[in-house]
C-alpha positions as CSV (number, residue, x, y, z in Angstrom):
1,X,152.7,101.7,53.9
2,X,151.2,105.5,53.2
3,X,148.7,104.1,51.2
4,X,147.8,101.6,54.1
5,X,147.6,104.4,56.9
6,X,145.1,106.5,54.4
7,X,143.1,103.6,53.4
8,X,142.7,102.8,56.7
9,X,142.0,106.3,57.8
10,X,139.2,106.4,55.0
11,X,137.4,103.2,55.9
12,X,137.2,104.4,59.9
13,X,136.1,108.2,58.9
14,X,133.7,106.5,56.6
15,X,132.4,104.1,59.6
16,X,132.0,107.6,61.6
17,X,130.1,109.3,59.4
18,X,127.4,106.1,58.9
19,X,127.5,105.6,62.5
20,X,126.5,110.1,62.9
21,X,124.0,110.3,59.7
22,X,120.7,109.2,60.7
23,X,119.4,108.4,57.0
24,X,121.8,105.6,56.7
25,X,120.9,101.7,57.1
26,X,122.7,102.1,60.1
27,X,120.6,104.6,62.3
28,X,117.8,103.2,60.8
29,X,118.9,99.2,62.0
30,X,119.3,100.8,65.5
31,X,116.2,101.9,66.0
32,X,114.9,99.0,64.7
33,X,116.5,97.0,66.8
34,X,115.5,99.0,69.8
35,X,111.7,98.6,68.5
36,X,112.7,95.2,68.6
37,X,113.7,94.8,72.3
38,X,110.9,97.1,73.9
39,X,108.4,94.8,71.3
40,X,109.2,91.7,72.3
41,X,109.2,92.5,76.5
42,X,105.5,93.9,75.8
43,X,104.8,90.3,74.2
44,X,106.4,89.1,77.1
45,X,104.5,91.1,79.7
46,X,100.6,90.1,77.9
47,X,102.0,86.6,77.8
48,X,102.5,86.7,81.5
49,X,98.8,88.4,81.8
50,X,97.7,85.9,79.6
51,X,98.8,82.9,81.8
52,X,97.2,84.8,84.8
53,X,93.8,85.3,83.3
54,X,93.6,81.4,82.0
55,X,94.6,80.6,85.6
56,X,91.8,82.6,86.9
57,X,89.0,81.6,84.1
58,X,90.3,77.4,85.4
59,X,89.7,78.3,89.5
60,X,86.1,80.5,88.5
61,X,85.0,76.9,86.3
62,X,86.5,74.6,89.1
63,X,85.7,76.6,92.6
64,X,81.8,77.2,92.8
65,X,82.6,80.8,95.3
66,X,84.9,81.9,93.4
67,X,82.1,83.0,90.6
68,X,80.9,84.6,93.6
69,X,83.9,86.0,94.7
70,X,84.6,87.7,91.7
71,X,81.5,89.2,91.1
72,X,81.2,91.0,94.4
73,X,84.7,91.9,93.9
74,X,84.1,93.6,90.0
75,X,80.7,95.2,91.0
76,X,82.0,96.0,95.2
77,X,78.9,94.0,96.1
78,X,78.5,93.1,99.9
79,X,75.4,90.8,101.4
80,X,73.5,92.6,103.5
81,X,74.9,92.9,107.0
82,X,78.5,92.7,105.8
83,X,80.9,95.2,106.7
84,X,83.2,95.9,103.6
85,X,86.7,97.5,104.7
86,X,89.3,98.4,102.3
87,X,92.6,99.4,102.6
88,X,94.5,100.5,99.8
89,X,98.8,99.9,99.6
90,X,100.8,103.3,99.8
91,X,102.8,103.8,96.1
92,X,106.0,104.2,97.7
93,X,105.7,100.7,99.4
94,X,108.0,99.3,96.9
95,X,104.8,97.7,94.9
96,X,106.1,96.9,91.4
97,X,102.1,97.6,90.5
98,X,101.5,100.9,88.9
99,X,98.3,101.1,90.6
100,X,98.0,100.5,94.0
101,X,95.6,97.4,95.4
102,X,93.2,96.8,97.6
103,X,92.9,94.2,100.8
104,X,89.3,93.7,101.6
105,X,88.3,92.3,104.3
106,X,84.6,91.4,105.2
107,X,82.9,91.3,108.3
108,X,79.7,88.5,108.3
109,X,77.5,88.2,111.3
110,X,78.4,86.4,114.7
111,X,78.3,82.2,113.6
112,X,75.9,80.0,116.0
113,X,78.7,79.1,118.6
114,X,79.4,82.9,118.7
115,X,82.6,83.5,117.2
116,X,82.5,86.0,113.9
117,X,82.5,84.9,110.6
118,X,85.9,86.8,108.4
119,X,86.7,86.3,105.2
120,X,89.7,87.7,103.7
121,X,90.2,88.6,100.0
């Protein structure tokens, strides 16, 4: 029964020193494995940027102003007698975006039965 209680105590001092010494397979497997986790979520995240890009490229090939759209968007492009107004979200609004985004809003000339012409992006 002695030689139980030691044996015992051996393997579990033995399991504690693996577990404390980083050079062992052990340290080295949870790091790994950490590496692991934190690779596959950034596989996860440019999959989901991925999907959002190909949905983009399909509505830029299917919606004629969109092309437009985007370019005066990427190159902050306004036709002449437009009124570009931007308003950019606070950080602390509880955006999950890093970077804070912009509402533009567009102001076109009156239309022909008076009333103003808005676009919203």
């Amino acid at each position: 029964m002695k030689a139980l209680g030691l044996g015992t105590f051996v393997i579990v001092m033995l399991a504690i020193s693996a577990l404390l010494d980083h050079e062992s397979g052990i340290g080295i497997w949870l790091e790994l494995r950490d590496d692991l986790a934190a690779s596959s979520e950034r596989v996860a995240q440019l999959a989901r940027e991925n999907e959002a890009l190909r949905k983009e490229i399909e509505l830029l090939e299917v919606e004629p102003s969109a092309v437009e759209r985007a370019i005066r968007e990427e190159l902050d492009l306004a036709r002449p007698g437009e009124i570009v107004v931007r308003f950019e979200r606070s950080r602390g609004s509880g955006s999950s975006d890093a970077v804070a985004q912009d509402r533009i809003w567009t102001r076109r000339p009156e239309l022909a039965d008076g009333a103003p012409d808005r676009e919203a992006r």
